[in-house]
N, C-alpha and C positions, 0 to 999 in steps of 0.2 A: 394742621389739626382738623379729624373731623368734626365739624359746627353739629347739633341738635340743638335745632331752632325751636320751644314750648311757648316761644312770646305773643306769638299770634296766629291765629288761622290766614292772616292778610300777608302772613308771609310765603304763603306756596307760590311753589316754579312752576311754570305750564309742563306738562308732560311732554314729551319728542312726540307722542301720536295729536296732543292738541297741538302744538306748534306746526303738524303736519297739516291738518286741517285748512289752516290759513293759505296756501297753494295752492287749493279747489276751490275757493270760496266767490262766486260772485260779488264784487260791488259796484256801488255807482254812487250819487252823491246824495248824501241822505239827508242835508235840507230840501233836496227837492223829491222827496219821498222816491229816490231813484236806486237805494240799497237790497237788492231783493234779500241777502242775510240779514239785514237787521230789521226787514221788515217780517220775517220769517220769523225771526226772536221775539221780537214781542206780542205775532199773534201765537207761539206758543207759552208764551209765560201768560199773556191776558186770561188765555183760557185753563192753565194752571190754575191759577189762581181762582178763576170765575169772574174775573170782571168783563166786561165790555172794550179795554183797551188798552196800551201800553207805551211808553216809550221808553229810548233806552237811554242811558246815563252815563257821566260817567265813572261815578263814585253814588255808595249810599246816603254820605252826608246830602250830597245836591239832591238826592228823593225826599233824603225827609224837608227840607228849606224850600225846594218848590210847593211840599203837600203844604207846610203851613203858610205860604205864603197864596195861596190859591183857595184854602179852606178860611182864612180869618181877612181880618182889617185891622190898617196898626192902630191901637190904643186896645185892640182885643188880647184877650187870654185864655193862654194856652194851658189844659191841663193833664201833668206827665208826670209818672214818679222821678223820686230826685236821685238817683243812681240810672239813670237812662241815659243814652248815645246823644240825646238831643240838648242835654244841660251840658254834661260836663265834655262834650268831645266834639263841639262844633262851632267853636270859636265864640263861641253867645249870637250866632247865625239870627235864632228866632229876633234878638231886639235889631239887628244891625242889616237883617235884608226886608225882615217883614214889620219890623214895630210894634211887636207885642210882649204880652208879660208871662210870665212863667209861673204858675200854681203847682208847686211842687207836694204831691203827697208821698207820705214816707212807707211805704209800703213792706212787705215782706220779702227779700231776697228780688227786688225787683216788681215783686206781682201785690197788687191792690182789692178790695175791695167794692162792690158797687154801693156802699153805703158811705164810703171814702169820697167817691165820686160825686156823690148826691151831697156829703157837706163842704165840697167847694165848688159848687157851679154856685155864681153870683146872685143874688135876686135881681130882681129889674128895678135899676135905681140908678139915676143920673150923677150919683156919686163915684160909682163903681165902674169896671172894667166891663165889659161883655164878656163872658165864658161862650166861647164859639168853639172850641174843638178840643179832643180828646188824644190821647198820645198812648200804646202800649206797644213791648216791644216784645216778642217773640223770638228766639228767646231773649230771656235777660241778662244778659252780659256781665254786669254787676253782681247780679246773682246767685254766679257761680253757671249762668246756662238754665237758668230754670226754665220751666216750661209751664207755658200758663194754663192750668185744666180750662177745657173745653167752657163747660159751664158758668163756671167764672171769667171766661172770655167774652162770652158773652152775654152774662149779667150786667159787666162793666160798662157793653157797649149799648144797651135798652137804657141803662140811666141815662147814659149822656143823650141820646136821642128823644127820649122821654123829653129833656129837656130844650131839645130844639138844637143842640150841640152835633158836630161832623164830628169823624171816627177815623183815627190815619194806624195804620200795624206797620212801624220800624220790622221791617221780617226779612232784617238783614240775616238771620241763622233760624228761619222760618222751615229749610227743608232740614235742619237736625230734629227740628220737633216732628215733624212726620217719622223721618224716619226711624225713632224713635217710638212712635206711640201707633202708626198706622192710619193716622187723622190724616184725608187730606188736606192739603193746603190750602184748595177752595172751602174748604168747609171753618177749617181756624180763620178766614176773611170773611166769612160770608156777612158778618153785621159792621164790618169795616169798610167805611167809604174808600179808601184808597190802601192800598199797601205796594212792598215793594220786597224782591228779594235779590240779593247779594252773588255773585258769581266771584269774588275776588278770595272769598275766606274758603271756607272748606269745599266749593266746586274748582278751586283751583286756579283760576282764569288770571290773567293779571291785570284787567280793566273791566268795569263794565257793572252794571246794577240797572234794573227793568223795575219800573215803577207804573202798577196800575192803577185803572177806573173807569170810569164811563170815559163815552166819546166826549162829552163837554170839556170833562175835566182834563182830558188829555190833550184836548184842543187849548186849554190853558197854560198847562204845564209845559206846552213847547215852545209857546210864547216866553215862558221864564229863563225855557230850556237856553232859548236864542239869546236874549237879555243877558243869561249871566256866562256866557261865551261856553257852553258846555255842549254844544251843536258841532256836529263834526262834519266830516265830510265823506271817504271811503270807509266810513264806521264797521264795515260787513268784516275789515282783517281782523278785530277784536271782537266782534258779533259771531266771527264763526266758535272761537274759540270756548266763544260761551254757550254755543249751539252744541257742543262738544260734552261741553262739562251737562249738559241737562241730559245727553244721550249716555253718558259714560262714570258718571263721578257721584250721582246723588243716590245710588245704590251703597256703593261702597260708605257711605257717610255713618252708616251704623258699626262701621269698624273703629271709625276714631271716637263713638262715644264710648264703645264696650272698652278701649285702650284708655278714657279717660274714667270709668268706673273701676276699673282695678285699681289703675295710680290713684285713683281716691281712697281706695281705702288699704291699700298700702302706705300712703304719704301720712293715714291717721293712725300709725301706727308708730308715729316717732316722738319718741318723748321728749320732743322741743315743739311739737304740733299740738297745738289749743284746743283747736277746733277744723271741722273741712266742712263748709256747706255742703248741703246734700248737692251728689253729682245727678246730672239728671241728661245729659248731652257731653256735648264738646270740651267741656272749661272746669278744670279744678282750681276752688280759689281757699286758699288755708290762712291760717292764723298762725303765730307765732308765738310760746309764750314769751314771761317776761326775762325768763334768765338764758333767752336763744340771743343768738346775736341780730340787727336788725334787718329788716328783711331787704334792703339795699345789699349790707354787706353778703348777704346770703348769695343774692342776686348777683354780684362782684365777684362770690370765689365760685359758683358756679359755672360763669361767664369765664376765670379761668382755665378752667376744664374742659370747654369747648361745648355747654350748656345755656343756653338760654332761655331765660324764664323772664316775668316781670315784675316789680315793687308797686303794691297797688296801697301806698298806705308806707304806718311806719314800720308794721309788725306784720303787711300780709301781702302774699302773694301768688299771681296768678299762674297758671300752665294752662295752656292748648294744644291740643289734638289735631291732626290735620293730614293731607293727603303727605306730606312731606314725614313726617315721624311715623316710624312701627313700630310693636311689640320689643324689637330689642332696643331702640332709641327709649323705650319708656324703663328697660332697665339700667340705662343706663343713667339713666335722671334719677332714678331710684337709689342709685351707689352713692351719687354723689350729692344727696340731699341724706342717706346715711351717713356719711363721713361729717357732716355739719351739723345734724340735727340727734345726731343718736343712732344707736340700731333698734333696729325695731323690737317695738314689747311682745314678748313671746305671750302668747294666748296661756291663761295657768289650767292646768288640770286637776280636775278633781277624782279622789277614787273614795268607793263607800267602803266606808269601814269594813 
C-alpha cells in the first residue's frame, strides 16, 4: 500500500541527489574543530541568521535545552507560551537538565503579547524565582504554523530585555516563515540572543539542527554540547546533507505552505469540521465537531487507507506538508477525510430576483 505520510515534517526521506552529496563531502573530527563541512554549516547558518556563531546539533530539542541551560541558573524562570516545543515535547528537559521553572503564558494560537510578558517577569524579591529568559517559537506548532508578525516579535523581545531578561527563537520551522512573508531570517532574530533552525522537518535532511549566537555563547554551548554526548566526530556525512537542503530545499518550502493553505480550506469545508485555525505555513490543525467520530479514531481509519495524519487532542487534528507529499498526496487525504467527515458544503448561490 502506498503510505501518505501528513504526520510530520520530521518524517521526510533525504533525496538520492542529498544522499549523493554525502560522497563529496570532506570530514575530519569535529571535536577537534577538524570538520571542514560542518564547519562550513554553521558559518553559513550563523550568518543566516546574523549571529556571530553556530554550532551544530544534533536534534532541535538539544538547541533549545543547551539555550536554556547556558541563558539561566537552576531555581531560575523560564518564560514561554504553554503550547510550545519546550513544555510539552521535551521530556520536562528545562527542570531535569537546567533546574528551572516554567511561566507558561496562554497566548493566541502560539503567539503572545509584550504586555503578557511584562506581567510575568518577577519583581526582585527573595521569595520568588529570577525571570532570566524568554522563549518564542517561530513558527508555532501548536498554532496551527503561525507566524509571529514582525513587530510583535519584537515587542516581545524589548520587554524581556527592558527587563534584564535573554531572548532564545525555537526557529525550528523559522525558514517557512521567510518563505512565506519574504522577512529574512536575520531580521525575525535580530532582538533574539540565540536561535536555532531545524534541517530535519521541511529542509528534508535526517539529522542535524545549527544553533546560533555570539562567540561566547557558543563557546558554552559546546561545552554542554560535549557533556550531554551530542558531539560527534565525522559529523561533515550529515553536515553535507544539510549543506544540501540550504542550497536546494528552502526555495521549494513555499510549495508545501501553498499545498497546506488549500487543504485548509478545503478540510473547512466538511461538515464534521468545527473549526481550522488560520493556515499560515506548513500545518493544518482542525477541530472536530461533537457528532464526528474521535479524532484517534479518524486517525485509525485513515491510517487504514494508507494515510497518515495525527491526534492532537480528543476531537483535533493535525496534518503537514513537507518535501515528501504533493498536490495529489493532498487529494488524496482530502477523499478520505470526505468519506469520514462528510462531503463538502457546496458554497449556496444567490440570484436577484
Amino acid at each position: 500500500m502506498t503510505m501518505y505520510d501528513f504526520y510530520a515534517d520530521t518524517k521526510t526521506k533525504p533525496t538520492a541527489e542529498m544522499r549523493k552529496a554525502v560522497l563529496e563531502c570532506a570530514v575530519g573530527d569535529e571535536q577537534k574543530d577538524e570538520d571542514p563541512t560542518t564547519s562550513e554549516l554553521c558559518a553559513r547558518v550563523a550568518k543566516l541568521l546574523g549571529k556571530e556563531a553556530a554550532v551544530f546539533l544534533p536534534s532541535g530539542t538539544m538547541c533549545n535545552e543547551i539555550a536554556i541551560k547556558v541563558h539561566t541558573n537552576p531555581g531560575d524562570e523560564v518564560i514561554c507560551e504553554q503550547s510550545c516545543h519546550i513544555i510539552n515535547f521535551e521530556t520536562g528537559g528545562p527542570a531535569a537538565i537546567s533546574g528551572v521553572m516554567i511561566r507558561a503564558i496562554e497566548g493566541s494560537n502560539g503567539i503572545f503579547t509584550a504586555d503578557q510578558v511584562r506581567a510575568c517577569i518577577r519583581p526582585n524579591s527573595r521569595y520568588m524565582p529570577e525571570s532570566t529568559l524568554l522563549c518564542v517559537e517561530q513558527t508555532a506548532n501548536m498554532g496551527g504554523g503561525a507566524i509571529w508578525p514582525l513587530e510583535q516579535l519584537d515587542n516581545v523581545a524589548k520587554a524581556a530585555k527592558d527587563a534584564g531578561l535573554a531572548t532564545h527563537m525555537d526557529g525550528a520551522r523559522l525558514m517557512n516563515a521567510v518563505a512565506k512573508t519574504g522577512i529574512p531570517a536575520a531580521r525575525y532574530a535580530q532582538h533574539y540572543d540565540t536561535v536555532w533552525i531545524d534541517f530535519t522537518k521541511g529542509l528534508g535532511a535526517p539529522v542535524g539542527a545549527v544553533l546560533a549566537g555570539t562567540q561566547d555563547f557558543i563557546v558554552q554551548a559546546w561545552r554542554l554540547k560535549q557533556r550531554l554526548g551530542g558531539a560527534m566526530r565525522q559529523s561533515g556525512i550529515v553536515a553535507s546533507m544539510c549543506l544540501y537542503a540550504l542550497d536546494h530545499h528552502v526555495d521549494r518550502l513555499a510549495e508545501d505552505n501553498d499545498l497546506a493553505a488549500h487543504l485548509g480550506q478545503e478540510i473547512a469545508k466538511l461538515p464534521m469540521v468545527s473549526q481550522v485555525l488560520p493556515v499560515e505555513t506548513n500545518i493544518v490543525i482542525f477541530d472536530l465537531t461533537s457528532d464526528a467520530p474521535n479524532a484517534a479514531e479518524v486517525v485509525e481509519q485513515l491510517k487504514a487507507e494508507g494515510i497518515l495524519t495525527g491526534a492532537f487532542g480528543e476531537r483535533r487534528i493535525r496534518v503537514v506538508t513537507h518535501i515528501d507529499v504533493n498536490p495529489a498526496a493532498g487529494e488524496v487525504l482530502l477523499q478520505g477525510l470526505s468519506k469520514l467527515l462528510g462531503t463538502p458544503k457546496k458554497e449556496e448561490v444567490f440570484n436577484d430576483a
